[in-house]
Chimera marker file (.cmm) of the C-alpha trace (Angstrom):
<marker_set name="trace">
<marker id="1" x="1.656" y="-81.452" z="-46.131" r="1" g="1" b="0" radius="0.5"/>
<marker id="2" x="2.419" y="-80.781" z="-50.110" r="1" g="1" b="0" radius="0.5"/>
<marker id="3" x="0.108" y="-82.607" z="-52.709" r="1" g="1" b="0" radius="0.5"/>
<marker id="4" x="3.020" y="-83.447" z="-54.461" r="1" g="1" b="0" radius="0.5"/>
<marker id="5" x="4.545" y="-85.330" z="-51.645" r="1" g="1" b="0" radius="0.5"/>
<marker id="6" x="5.208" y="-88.181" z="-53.457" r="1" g="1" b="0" radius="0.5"/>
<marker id="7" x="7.211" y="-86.335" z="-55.794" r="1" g="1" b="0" radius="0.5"/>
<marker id="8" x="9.176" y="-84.906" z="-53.020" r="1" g="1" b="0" radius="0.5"/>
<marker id="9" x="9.904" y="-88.263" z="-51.319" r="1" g="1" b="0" radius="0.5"/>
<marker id="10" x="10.952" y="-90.090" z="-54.765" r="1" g="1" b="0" radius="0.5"/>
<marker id="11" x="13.863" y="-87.197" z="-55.097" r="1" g="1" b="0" radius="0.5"/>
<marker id="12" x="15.071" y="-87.859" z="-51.677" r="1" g="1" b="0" radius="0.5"/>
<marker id="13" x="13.673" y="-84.361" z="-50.076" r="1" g="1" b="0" radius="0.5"/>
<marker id="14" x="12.618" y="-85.900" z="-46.488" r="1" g="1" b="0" radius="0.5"/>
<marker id="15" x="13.749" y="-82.746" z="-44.548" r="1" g="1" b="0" radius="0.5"/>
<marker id="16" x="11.489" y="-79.655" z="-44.440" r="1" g="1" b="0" radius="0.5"/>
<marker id="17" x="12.189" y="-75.194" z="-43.168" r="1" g="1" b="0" radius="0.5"/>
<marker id="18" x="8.551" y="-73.720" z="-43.839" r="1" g="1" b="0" radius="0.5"/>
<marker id="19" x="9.617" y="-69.802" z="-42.630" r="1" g="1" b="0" radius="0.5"/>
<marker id="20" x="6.205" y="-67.480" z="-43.046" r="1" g="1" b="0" radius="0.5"/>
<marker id="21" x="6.772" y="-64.648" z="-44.791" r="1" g="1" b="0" radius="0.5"/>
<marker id="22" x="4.997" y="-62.116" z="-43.287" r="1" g="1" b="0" radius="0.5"/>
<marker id="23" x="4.183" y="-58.218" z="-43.469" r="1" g="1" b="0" radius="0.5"/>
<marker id="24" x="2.097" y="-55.655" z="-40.898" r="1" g="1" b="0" radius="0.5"/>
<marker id="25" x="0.434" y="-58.881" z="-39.571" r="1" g="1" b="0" radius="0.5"/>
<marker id="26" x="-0.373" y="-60.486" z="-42.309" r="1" g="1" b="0" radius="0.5"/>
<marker id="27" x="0.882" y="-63.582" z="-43.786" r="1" g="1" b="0" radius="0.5"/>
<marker id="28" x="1.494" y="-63.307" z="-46.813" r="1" g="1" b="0" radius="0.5"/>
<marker id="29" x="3.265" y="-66.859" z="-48.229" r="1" g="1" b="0" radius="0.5"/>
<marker id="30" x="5.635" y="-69.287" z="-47.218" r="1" g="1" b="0" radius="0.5"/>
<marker id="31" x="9.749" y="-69.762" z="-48.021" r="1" g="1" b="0" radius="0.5"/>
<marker id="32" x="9.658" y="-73.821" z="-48.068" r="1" g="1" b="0" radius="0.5"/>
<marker id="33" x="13.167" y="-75.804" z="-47.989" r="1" g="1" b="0" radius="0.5"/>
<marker id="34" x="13.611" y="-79.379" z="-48.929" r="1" g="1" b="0" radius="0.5"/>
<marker id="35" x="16.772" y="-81.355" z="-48.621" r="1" g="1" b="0" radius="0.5"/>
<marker id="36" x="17.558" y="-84.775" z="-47.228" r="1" g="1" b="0" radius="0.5"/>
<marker id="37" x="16.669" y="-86.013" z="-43.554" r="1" g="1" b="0" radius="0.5"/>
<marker id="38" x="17.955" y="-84.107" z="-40.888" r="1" g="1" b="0" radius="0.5"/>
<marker id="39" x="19.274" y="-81.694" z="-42.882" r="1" g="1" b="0" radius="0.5"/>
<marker id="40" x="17.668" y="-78.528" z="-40.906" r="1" g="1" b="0" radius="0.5"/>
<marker id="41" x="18.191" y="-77.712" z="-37.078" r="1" g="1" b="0" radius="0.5"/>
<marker id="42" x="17.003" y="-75.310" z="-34.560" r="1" g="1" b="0" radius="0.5"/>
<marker id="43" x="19.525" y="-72.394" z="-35.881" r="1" g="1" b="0" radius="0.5"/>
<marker id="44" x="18.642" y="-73.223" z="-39.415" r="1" g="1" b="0" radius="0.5"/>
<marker id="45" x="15.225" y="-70.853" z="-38.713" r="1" g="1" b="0" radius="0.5"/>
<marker id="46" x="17.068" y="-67.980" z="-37.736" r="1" g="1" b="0" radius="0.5"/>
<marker id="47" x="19.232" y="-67.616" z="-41.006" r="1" g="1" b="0" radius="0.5"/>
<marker id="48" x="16.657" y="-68.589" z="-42.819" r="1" g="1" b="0" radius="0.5"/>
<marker id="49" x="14.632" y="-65.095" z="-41.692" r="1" g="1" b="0" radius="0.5"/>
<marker id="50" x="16.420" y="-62.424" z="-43.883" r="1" g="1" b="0" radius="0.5"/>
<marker id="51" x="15.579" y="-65.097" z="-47.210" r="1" g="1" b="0" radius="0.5"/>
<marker id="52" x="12.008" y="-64.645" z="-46.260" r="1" g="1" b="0" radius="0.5"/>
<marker id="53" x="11.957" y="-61.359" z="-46.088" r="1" g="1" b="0" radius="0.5"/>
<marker id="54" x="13.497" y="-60.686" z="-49.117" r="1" g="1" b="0" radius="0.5"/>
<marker id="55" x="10.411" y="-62.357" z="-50.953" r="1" g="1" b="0" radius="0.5"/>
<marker id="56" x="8.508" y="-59.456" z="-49.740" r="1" g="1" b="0" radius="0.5"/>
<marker id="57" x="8.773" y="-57.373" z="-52.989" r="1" g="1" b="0" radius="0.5"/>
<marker id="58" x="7.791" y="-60.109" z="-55.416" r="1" g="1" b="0" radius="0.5"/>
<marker id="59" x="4.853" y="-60.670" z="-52.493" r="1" g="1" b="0" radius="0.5"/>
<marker id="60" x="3.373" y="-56.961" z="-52.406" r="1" g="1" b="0" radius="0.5"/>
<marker id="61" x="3.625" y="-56.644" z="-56.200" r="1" g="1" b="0" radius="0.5"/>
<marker id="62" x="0.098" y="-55.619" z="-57.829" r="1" g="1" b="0" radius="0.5"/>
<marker id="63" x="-0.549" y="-59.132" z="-59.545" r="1" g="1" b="0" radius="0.5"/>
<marker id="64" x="-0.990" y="-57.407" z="-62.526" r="1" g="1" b="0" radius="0.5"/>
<marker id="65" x="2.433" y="-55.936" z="-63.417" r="1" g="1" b="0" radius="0.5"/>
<link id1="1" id2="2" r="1" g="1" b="0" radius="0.2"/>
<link id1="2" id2="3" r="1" g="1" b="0" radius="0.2"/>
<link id1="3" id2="4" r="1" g="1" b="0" radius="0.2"/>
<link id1="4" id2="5" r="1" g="1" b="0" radius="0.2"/>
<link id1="5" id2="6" r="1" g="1" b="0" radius="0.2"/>
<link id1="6" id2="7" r="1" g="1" b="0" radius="0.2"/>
<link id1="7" id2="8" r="1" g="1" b="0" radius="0.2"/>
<link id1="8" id2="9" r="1" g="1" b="0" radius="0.2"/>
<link id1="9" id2="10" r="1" g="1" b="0" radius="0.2"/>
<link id1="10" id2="11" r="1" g="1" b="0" radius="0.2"/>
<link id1="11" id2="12" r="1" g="1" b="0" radius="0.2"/>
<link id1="12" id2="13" r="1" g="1" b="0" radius="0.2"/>
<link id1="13" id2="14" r="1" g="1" b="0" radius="0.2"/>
<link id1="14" id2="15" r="1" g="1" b="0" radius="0.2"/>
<link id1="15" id2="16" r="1" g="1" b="0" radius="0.2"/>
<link id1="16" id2="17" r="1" g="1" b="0" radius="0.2"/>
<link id1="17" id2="18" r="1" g="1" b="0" radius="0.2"/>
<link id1="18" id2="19" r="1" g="1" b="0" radius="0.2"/>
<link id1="19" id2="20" r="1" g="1" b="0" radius="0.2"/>
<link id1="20" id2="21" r="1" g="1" b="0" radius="0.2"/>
<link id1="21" id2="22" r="1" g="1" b="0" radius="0.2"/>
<link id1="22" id2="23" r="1" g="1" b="0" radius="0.2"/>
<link id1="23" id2="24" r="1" g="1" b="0" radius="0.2"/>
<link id1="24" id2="25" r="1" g="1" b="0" radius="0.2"/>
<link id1="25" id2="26" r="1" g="1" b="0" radius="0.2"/>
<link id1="26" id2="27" r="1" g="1" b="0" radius="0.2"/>
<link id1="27" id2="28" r="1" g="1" b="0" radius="0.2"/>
<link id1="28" id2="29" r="1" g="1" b="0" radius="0.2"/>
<link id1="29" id2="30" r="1" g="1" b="0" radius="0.2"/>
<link id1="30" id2="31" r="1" g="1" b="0" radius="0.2"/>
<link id1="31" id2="32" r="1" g="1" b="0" radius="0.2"/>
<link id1="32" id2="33" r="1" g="1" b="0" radius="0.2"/>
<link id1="33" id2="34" r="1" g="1" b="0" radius="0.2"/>
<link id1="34" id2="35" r="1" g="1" b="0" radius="0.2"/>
<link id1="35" id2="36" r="1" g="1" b="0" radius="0.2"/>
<link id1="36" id2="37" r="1" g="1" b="0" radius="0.2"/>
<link id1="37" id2="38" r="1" g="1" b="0" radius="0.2"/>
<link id1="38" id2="39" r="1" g="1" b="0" radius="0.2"/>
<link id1="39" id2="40" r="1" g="1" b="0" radius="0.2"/>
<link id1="40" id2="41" r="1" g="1" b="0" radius="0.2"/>
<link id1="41" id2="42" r="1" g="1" b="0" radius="0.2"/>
<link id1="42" id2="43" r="1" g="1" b="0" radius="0.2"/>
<link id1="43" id2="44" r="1" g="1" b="0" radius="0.2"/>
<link id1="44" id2="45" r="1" g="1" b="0" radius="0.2"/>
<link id1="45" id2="46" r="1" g="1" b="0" radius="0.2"/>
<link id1="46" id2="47" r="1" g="1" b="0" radius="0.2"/>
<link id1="47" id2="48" r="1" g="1" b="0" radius="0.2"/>
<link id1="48" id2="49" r="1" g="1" b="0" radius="0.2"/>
<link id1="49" id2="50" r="1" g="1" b="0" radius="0.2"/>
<link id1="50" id2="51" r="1" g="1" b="0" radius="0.2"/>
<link id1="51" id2="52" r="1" g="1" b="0" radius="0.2"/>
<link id1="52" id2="53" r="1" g="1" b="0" radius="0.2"/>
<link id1="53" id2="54" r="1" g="1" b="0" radius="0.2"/>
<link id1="54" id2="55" r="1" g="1" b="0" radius="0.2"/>
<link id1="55" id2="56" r="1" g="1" b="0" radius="0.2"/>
<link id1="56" id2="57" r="1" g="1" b="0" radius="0.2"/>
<link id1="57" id2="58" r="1" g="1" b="0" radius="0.2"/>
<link id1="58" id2="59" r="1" g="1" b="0" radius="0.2"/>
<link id1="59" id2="60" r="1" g="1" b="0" radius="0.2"/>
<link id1="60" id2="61" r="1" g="1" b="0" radius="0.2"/>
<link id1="61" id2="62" r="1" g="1" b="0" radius="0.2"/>
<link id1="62" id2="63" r="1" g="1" b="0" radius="0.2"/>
<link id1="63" id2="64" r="1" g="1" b="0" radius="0.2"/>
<link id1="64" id2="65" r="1" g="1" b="0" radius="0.2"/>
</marker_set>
């Protein structure tokens, strides 16, 4: 799914958490974690929510600041 999956692969990343980052309805980006195979599990989602959602700020910034 990334263009530079080759990349990925050659540094050993075979594991993926995409979490949405999302605001009022919107999606707004994605908070993407790589690490080796099997690395990430069904719980892994959960604590991964409050990361997300501090990318909000840096997300709802006017692009020109």
């Amino acid at each position: 799914m990334f263009s530079d999956h080759e990349l990925i692969a050659s540094l050993g990343c075979a594991s993926v958490l995409n979490m949405p980052v999302r605001w009022r309805g919107r999606t707004l980006g994605s908070l993407n974690l790589l690490h080796e195979a099997g690395w990430y599990a069904e719980d892994d989602v959960a604590a991964c929510l409050p990361f997300a959602q501090l990318t909000l700020p840096a997300l709802l910034a006017p692009a020109d600041l």
